[in-house]
N, C-alpha and C positions, 0 to 999 in steps of 0.2 A: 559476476557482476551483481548487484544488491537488483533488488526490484526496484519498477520504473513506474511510474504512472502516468498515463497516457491523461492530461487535464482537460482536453477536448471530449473525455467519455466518465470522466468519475463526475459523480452528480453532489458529492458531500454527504455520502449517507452514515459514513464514519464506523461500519462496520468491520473494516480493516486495521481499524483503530483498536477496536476496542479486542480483535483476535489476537493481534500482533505478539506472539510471546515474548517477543525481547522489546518492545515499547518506542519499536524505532519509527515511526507514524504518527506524525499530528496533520488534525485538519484544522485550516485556515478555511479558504474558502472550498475549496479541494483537497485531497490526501497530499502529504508531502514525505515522503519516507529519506530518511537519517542515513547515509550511505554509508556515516563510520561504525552505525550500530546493527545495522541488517545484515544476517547470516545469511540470509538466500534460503530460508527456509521453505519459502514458495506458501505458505498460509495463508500470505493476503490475496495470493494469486487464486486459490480457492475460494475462497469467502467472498470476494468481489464481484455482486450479482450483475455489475456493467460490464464483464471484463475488459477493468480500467489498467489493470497493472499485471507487469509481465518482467519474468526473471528474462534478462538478454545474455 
């Protein structure tokens, strides 16, 4: 399953944005990750200093 973002804990700091190696994240008011382009790489899962997002 792609990564998820839990929007009750990402704060928009856009750091998972700017990791992302395949570009599948933009932020609106929050992260919103692209489920046809997420590998499940688990990078934003790392870099995410609220841990907001989570591979399921």
């Amino acid at each position: 399953m792609p990564a998820v973002v839990d929007e009750t804990l990402c704060n928009g700091c856009g750091i998972c944005v700017d990791e992302c190696p395949m570009g599948a994240i933009e932020l609106n008011d929050v992260a919103h990750v692209d489920v046809e382009i997420c590998t499940e790489c688990g990078t934003c899962v790392d870099v995410c200093p609220e841990e907001a997002i989570e591979l399921e």
